[in-house]
N, CA, C and O atoms as a CHARMM CRD file, in Angstrom:
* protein
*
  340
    1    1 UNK  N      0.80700  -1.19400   0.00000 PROA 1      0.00000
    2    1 UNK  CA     0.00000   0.00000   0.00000 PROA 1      0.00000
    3    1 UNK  C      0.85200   1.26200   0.00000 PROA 1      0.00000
    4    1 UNK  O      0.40900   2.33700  -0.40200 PROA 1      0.00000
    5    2 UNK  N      1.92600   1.12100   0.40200 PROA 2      0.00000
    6    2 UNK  CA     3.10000   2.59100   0.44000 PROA 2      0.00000
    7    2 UNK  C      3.02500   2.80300  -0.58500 PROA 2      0.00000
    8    2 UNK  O      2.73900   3.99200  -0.72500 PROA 2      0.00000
    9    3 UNK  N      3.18200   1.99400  -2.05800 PROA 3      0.00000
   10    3 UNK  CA     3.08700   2.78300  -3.61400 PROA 3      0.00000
   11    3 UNK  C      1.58500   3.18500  -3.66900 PROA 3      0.00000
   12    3 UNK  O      1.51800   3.86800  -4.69100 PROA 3      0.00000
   13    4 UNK  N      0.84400   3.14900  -3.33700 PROA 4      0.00000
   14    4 UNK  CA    -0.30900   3.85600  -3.62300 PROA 4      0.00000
   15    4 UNK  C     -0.59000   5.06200  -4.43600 PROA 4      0.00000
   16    4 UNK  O     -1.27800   5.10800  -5.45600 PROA 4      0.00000
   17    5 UNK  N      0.16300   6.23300  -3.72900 PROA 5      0.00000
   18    5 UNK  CA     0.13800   7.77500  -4.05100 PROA 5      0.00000
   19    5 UNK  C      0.93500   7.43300  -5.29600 PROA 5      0.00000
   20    5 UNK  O      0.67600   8.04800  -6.33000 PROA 5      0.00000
   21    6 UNK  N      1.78100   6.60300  -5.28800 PROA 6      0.00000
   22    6 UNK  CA     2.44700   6.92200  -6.73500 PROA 6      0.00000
   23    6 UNK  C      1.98000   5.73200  -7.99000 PROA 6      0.00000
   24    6 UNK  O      2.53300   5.51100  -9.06800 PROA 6      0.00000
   25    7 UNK  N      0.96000   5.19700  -7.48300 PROA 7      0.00000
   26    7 UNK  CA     0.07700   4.18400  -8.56600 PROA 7      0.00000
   27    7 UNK  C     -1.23800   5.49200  -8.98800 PROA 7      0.00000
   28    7 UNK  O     -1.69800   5.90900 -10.05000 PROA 7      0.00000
   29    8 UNK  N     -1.44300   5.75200  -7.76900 PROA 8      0.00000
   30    8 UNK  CA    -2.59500   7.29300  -8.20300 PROA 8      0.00000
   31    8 UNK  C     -2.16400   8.23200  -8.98000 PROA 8      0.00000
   32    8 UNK  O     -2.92200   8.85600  -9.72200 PROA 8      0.00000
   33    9 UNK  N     -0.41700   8.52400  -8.87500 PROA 9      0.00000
   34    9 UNK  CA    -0.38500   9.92100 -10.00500 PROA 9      0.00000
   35    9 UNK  C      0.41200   9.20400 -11.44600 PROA 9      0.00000
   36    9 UNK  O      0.81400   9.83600 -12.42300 PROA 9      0.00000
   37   10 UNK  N      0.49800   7.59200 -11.21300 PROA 10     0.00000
   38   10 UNK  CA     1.38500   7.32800 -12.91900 PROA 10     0.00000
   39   10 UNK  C      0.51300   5.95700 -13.08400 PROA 10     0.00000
   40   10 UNK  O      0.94800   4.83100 -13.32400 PROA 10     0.00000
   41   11 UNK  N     -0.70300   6.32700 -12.90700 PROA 11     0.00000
   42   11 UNK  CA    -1.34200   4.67100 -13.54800 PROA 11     0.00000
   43   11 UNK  C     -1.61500   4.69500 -14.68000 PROA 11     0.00000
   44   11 UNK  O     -1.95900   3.55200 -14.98200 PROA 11     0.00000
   45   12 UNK  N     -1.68300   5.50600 -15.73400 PROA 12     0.00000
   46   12 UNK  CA    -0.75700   5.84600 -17.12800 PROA 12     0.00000
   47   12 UNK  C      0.06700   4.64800 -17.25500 PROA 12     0.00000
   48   12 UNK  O     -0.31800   3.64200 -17.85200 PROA 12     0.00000
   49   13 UNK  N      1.35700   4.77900 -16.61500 PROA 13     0.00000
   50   13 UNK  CA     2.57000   4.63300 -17.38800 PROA 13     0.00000
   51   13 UNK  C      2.19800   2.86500 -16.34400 PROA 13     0.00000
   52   13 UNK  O      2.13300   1.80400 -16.96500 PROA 13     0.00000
   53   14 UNK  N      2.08800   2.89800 -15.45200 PROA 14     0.00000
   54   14 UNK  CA     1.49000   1.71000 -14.39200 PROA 14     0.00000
   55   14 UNK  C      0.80800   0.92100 -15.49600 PROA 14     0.00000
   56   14 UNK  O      1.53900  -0.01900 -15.81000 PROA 14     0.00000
   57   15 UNK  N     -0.38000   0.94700 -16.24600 PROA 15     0.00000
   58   15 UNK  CA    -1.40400   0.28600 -17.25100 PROA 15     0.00000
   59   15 UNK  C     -0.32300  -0.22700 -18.20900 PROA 15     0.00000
   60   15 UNK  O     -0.07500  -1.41900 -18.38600 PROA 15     0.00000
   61   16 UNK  N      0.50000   1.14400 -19.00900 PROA 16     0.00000
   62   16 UNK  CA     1.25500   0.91600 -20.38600 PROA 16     0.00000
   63   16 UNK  C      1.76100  -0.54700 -19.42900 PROA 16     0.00000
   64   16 UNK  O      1.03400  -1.54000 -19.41500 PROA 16     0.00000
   65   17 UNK  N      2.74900  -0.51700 -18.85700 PROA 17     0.00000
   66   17 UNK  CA     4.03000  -1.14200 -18.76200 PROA 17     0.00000
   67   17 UNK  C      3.13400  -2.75800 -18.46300 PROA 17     0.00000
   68   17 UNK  O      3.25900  -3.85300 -19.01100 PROA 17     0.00000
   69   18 UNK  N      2.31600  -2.32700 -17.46000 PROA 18     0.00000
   70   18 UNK  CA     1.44200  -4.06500 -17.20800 PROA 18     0.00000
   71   18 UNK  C      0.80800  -4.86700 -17.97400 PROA 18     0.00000
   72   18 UNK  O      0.74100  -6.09300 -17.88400 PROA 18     0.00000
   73   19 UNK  N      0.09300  -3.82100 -19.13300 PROA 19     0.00000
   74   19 UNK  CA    -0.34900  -5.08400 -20.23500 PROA 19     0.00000
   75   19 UNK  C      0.61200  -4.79200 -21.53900 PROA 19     0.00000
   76   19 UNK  O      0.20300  -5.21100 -22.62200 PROA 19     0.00000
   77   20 UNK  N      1.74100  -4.16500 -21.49600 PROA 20     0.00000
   78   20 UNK  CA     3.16100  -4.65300 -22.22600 PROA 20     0.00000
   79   20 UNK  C      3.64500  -5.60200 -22.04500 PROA 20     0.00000
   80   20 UNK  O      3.92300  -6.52700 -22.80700 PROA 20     0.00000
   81   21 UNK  N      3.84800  -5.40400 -20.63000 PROA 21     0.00000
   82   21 UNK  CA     4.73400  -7.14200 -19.86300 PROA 21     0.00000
   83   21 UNK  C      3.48400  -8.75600 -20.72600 PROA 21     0.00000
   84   21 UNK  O      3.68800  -9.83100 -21.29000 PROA 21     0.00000
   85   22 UNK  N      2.38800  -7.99600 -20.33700 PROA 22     0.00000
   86   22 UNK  CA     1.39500  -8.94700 -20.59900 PROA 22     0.00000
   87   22 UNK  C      1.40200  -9.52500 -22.26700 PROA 22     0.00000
   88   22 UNK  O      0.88700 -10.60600 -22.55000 PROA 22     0.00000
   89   23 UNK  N      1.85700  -8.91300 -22.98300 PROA 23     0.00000
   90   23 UNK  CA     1.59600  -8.72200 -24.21200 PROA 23     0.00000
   91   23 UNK  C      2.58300  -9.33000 -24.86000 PROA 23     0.00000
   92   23 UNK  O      2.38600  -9.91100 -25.92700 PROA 23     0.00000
   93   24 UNK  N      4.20800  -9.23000 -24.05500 PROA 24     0.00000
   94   24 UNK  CA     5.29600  -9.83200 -24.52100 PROA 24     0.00000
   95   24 UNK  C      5.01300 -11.15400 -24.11800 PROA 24     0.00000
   96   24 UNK  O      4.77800 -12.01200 -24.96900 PROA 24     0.00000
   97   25 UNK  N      5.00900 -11.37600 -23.07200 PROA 25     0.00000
   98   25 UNK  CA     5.02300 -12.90800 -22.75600 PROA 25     0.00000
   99   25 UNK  C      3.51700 -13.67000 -23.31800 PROA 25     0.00000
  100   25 UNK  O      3.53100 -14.85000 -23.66800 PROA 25     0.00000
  101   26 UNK  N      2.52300 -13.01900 -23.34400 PROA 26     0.00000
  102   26 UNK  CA     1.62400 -14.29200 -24.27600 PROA 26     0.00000
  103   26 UNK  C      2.06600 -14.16300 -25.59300 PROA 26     0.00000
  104   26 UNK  O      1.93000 -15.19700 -26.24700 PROA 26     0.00000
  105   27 UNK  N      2.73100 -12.86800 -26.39900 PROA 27     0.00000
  106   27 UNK  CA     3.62700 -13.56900 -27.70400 PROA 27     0.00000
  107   27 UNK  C      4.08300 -14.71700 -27.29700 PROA 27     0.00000
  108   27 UNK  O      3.40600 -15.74200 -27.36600 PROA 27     0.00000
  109   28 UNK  N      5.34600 -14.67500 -26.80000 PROA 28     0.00000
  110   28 UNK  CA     6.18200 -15.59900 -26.39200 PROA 28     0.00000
  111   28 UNK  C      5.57300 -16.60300 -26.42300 PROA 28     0.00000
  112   28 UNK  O      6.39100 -17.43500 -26.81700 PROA 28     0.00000
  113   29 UNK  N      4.47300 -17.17300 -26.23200 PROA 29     0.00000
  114   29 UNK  CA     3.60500 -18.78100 -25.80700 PROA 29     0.00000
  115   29 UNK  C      2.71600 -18.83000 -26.63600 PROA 29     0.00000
  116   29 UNK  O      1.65100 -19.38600 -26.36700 PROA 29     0.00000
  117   30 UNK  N      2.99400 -18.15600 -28.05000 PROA 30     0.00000
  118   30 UNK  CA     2.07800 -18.13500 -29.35100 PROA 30     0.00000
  119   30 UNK  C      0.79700 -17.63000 -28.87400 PROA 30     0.00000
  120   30 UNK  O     -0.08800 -18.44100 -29.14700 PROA 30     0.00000
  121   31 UNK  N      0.47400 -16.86900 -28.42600 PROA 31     0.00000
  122   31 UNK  CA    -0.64100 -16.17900 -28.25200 PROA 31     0.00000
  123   31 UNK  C     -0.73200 -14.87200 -28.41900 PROA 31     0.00000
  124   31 UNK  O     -0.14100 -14.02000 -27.75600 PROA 31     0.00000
  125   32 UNK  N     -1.99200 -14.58000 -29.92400 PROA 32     0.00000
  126   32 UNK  CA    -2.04200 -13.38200 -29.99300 PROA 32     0.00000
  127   32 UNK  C     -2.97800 -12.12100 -29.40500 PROA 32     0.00000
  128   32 UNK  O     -4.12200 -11.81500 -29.74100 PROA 32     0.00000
  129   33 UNK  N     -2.11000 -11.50100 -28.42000 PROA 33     0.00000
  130   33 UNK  CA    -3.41300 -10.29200 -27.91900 PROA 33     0.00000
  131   33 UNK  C     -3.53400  -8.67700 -28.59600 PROA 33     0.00000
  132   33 UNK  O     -4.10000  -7.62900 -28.28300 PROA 33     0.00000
  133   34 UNK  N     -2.78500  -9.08300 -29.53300 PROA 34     0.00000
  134   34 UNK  CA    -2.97400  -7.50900 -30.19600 PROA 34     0.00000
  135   34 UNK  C     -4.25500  -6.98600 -30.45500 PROA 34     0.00000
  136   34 UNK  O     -4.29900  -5.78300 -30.19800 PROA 34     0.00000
  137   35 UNK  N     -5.20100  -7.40700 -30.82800 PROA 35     0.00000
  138   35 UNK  CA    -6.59200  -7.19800 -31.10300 PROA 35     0.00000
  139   35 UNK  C     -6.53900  -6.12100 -30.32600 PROA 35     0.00000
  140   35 UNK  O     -6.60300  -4.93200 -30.64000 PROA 35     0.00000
  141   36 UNK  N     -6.39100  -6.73800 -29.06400 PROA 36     0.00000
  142   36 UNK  CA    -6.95800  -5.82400 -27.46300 PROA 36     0.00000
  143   36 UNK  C     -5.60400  -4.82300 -27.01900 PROA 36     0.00000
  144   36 UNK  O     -5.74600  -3.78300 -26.37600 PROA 36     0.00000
  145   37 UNK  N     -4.39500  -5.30200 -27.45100 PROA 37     0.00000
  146   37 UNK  CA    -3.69400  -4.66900 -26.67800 PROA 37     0.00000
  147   37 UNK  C     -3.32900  -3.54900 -27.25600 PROA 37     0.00000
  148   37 UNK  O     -3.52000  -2.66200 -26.42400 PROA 37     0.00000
  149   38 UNK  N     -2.85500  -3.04900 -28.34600 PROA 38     0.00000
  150   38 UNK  CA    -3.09700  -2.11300 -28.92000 PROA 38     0.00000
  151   38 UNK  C     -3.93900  -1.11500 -28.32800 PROA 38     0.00000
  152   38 UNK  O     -3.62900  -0.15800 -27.62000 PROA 38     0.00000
  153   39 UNK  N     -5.27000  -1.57600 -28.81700 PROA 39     0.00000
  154   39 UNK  CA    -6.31200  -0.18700 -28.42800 PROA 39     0.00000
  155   39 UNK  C     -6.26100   0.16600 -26.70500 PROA 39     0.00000
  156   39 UNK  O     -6.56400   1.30000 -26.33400 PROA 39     0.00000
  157   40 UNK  N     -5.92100  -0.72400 -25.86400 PROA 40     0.00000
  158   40 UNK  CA    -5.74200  -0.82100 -24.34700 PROA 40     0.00000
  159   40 UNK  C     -4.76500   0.03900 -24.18100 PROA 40     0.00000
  160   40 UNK  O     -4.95400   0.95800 -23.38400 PROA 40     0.00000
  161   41 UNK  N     -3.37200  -0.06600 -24.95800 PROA 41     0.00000
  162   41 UNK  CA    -2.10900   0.54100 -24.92400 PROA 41     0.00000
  163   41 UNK  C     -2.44600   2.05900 -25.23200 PROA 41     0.00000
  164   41 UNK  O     -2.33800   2.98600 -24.43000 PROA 41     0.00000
  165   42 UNK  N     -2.96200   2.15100 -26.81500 PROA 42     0.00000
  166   42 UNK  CA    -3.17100   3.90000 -26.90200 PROA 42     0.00000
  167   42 UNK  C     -4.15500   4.58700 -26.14700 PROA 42     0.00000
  168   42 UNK  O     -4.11000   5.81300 -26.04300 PROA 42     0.00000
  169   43 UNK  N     -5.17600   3.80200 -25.52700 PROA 43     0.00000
  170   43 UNK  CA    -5.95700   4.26200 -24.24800 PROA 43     0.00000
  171   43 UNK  C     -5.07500   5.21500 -23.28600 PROA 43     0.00000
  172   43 UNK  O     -5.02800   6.44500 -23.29100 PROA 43     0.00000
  173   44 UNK  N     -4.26400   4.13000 -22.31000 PROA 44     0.00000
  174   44 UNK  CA    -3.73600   4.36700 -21.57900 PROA 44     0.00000
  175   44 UNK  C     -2.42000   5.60100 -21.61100 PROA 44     0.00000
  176   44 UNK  O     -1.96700   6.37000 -20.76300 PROA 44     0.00000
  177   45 UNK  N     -2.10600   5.31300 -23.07700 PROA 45     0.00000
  178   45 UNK  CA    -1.43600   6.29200 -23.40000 PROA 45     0.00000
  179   45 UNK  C     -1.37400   7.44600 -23.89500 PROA 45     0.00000
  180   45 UNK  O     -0.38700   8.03200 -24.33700 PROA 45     0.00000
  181   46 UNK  N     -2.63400   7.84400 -23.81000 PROA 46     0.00000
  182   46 UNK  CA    -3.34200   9.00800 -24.58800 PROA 46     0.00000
  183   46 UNK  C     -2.85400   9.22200 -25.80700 PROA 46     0.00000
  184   46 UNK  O     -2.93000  10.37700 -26.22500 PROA 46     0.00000
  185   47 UNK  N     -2.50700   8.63600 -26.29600 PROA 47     0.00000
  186   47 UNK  CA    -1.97900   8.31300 -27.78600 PROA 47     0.00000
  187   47 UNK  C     -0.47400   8.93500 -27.91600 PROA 47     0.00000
  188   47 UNK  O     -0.05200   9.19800 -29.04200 PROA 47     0.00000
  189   48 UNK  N      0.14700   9.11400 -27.03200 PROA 48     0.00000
  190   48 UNK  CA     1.48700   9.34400 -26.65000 PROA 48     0.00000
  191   48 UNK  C      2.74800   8.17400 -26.98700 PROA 48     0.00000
  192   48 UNK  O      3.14300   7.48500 -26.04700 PROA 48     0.00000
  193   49 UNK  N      3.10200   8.06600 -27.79700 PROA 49     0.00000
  194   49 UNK  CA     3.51800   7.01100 -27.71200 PROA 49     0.00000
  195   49 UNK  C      5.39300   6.78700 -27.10700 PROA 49     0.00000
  196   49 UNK  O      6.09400   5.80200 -26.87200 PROA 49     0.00000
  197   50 UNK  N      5.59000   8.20000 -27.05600 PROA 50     0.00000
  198   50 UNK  CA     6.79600   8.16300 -26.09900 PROA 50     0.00000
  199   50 UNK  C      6.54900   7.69100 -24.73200 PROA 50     0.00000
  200   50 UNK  O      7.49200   7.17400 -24.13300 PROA 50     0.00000
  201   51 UNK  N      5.28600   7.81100 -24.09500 PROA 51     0.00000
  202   51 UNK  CA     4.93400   7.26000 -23.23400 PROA 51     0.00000
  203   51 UNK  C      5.09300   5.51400 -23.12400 PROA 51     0.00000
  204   51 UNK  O      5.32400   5.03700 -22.01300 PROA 51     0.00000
  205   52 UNK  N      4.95000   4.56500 -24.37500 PROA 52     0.00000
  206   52 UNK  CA     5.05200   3.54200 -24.19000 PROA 52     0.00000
  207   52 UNK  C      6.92300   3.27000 -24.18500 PROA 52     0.00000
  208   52 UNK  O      7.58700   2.48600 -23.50700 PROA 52     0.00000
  209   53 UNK  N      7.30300   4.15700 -25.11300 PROA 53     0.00000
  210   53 UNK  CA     8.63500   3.65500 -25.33300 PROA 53     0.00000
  211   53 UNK  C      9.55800   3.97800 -24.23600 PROA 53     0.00000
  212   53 UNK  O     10.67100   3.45900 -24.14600 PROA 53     0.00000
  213   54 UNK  N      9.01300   4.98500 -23.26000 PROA 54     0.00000
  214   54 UNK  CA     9.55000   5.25300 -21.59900 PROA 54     0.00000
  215   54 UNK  C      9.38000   3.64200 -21.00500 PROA 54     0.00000
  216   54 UNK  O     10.43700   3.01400 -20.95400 PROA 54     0.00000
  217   55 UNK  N      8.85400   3.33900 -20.81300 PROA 55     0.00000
  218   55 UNK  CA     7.98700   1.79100 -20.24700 PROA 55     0.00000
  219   55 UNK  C      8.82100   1.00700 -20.93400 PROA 55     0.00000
  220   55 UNK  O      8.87200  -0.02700 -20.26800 PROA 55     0.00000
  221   56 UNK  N      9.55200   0.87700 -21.93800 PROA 56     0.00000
  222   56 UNK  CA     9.91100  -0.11700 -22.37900 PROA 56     0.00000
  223   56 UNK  C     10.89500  -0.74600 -21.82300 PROA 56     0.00000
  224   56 UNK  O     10.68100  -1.94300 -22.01500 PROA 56     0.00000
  225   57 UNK  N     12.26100  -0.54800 -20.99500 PROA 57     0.00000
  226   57 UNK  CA    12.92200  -0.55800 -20.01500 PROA 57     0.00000
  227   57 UNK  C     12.49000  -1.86900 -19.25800 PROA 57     0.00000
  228   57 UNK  O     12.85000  -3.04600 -19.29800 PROA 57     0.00000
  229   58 UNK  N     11.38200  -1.00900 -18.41900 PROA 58     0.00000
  230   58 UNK  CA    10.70900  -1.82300 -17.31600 PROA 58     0.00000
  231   58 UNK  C     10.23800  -2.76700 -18.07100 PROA 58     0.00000
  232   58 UNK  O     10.62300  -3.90100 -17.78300 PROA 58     0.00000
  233   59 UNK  N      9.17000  -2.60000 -19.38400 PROA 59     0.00000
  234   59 UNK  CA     8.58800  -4.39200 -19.63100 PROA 59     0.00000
  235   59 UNK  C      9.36700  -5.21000 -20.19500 PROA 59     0.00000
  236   59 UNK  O      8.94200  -6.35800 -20.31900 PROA 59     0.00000
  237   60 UNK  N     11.00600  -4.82800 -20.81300 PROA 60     0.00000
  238   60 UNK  CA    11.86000  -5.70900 -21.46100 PROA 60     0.00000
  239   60 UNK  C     12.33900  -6.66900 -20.31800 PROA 60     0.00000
  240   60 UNK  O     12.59400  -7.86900 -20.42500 PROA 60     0.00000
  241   61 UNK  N     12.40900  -5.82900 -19.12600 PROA 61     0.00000
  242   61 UNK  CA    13.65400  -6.47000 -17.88200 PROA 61     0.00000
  243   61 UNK  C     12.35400  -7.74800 -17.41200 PROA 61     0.00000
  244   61 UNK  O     12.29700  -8.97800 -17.41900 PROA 61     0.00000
  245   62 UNK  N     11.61100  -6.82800 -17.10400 PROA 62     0.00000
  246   62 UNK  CA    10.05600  -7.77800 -16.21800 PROA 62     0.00000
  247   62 UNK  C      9.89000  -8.89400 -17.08500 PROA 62     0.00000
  248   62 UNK  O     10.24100 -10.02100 -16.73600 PROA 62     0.00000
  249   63 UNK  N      9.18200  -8.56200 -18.61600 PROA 63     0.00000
  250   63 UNK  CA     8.98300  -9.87700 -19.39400 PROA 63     0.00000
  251   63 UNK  C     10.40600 -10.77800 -19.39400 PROA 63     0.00000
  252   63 UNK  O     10.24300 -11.99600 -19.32200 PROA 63     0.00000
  253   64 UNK  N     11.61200 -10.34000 -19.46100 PROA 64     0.00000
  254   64 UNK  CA    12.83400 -11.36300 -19.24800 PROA 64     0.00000
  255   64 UNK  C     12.79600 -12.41600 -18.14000 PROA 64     0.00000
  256   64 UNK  O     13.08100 -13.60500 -18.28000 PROA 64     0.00000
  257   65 UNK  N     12.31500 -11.66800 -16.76500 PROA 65     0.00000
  258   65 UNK  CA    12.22800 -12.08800 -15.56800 PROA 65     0.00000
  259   65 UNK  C     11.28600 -13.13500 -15.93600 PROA 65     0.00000
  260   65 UNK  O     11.78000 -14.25100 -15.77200 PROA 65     0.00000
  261   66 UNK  N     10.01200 -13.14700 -16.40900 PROA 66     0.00000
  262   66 UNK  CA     8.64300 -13.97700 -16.31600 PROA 66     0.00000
  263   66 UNK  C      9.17800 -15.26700 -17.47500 PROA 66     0.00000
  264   66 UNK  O      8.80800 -16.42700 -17.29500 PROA 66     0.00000
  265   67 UNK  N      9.88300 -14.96700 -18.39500 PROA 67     0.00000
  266   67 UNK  CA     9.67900 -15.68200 -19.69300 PROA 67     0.00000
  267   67 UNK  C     10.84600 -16.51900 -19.49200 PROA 67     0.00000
  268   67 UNK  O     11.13100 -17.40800 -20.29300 PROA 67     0.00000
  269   68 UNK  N     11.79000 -16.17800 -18.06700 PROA 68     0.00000
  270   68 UNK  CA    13.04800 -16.82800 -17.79500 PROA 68     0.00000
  271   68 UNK  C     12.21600 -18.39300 -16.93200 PROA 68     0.00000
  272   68 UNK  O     12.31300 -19.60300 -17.13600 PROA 68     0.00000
  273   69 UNK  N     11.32400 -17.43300 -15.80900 PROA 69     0.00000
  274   69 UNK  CA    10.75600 -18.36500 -14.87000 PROA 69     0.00000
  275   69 UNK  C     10.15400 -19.47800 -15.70800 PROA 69     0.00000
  276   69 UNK  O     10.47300 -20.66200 -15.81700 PROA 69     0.00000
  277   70 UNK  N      9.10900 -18.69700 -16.31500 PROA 70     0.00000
  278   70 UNK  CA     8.44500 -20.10000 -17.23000 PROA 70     0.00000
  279   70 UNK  C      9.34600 -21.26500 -18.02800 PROA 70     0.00000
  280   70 UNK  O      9.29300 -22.49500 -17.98800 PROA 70     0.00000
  281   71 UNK  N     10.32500 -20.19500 -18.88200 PROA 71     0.00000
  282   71 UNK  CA    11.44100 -21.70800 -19.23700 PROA 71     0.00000
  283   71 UNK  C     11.57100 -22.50600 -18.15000 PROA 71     0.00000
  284   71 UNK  O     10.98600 -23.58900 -18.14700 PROA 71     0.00000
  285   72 UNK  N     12.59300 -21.98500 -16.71900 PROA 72     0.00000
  286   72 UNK  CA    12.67300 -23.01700 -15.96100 PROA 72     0.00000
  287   72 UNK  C     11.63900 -23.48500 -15.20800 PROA 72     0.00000
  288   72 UNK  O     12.05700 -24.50400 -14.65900 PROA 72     0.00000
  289   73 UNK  N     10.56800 -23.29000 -14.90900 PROA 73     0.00000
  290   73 UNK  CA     9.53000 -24.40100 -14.39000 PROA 73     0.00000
  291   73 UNK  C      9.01400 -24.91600 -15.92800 PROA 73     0.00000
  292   73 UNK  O      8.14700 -25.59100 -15.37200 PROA 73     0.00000
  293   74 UNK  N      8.86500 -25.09500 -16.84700 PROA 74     0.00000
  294   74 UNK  CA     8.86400 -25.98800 -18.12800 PROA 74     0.00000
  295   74 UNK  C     10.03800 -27.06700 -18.31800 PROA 74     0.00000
  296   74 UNK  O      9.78100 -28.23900 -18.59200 PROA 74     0.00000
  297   75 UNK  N     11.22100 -26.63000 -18.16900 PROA 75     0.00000
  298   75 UNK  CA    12.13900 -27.42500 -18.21200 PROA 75     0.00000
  299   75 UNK  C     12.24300 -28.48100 -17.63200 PROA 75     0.00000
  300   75 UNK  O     12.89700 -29.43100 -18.06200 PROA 75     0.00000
  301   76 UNK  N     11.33000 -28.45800 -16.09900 PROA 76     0.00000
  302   76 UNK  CA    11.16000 -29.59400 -15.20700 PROA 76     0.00000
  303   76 UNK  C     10.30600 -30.37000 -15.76300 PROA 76     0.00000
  304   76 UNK  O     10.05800 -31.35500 -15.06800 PROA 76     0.00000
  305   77 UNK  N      9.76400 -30.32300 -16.72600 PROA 77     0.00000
  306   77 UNK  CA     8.78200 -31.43900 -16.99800 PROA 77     0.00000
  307   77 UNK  C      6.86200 -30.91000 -16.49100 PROA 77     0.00000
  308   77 UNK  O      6.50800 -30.27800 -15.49600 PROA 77     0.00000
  309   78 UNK  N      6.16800 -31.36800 -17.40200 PROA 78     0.00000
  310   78 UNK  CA     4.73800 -31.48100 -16.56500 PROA 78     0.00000
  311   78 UNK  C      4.56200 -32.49300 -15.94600 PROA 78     0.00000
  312   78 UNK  O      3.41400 -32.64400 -15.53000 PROA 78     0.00000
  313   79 UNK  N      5.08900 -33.05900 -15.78000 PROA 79     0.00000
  314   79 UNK  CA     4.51000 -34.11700 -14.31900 PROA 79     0.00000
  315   79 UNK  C      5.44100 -33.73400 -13.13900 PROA 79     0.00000
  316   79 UNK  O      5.10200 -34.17900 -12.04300 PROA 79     0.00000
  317   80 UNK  N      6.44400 -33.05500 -13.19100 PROA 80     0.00000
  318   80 UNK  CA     7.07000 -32.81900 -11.90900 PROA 80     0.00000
  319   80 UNK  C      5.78200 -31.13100 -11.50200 PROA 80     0.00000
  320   80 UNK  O      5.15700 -31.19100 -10.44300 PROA 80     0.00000
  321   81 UNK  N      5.63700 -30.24600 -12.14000 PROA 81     0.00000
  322   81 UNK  CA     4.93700 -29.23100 -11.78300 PROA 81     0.00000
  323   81 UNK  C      3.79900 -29.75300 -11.30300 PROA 81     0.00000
  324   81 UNK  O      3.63600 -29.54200 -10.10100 PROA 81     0.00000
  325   82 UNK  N      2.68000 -30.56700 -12.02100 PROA 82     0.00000
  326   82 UNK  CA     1.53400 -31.13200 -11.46800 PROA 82     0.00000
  327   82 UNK  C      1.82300 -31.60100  -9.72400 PROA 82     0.00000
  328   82 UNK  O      1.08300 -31.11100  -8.87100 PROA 82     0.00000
  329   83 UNK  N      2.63500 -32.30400  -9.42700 PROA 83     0.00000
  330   83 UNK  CA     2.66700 -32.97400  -8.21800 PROA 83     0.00000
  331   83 UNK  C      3.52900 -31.16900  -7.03700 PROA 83     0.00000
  332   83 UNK  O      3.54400 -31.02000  -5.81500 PROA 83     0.00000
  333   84 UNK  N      3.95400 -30.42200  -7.90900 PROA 84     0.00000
  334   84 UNK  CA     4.53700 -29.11200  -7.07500 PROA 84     0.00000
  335   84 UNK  C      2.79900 -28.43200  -6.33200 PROA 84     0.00000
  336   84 UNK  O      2.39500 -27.99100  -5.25600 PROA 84     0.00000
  337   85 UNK  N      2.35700 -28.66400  -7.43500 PROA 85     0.00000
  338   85 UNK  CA     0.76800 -28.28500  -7.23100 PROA 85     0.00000
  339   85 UNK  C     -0.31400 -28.20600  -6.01200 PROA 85     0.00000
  340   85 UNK  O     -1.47500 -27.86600  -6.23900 PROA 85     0.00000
């Protein structure tokens, strides 16, 4: 809850960067959300689009982080994750 005040004055750039992250990694797993993400993205971005390319930073490092995890819990196999379950 301490980020609060600062989710209240940049949930702008908060939206861009979360369904970016979102957007890279269901590429990544053959899934396409552009339909939605697009129009979600220039929403949020008031059609700014230096605004997304500020964000880009944060969703390159984040989606690395997520798309690293998923390799390694994939790598274990689905029957070792099922029984982690």
């Amino acid at each position: 809850m301490a980020d609060l005040p600062t989710y209240l004055t940049c949930r702008g750039r908060c939206e861009v960067e979360a369904e970016s992250i979102a957007y890279v990694v269901a590429a990544a797993h053959g899934l396409d959300a552009s339909g939605y993400t697009f129009a979600y993205l220039a929403g949020w971005a008031g059609g700014d689009l230096t605004r997304v390319r500020q964000a880009a930073e944060t969703v390159t490092k984040a989606a690395r982080t997520i798309l690293g995890r998923c390799s390694a819990d994939t790598a274990t196999g689905p029957d070792d994750l099922a029984g982690a379950a």
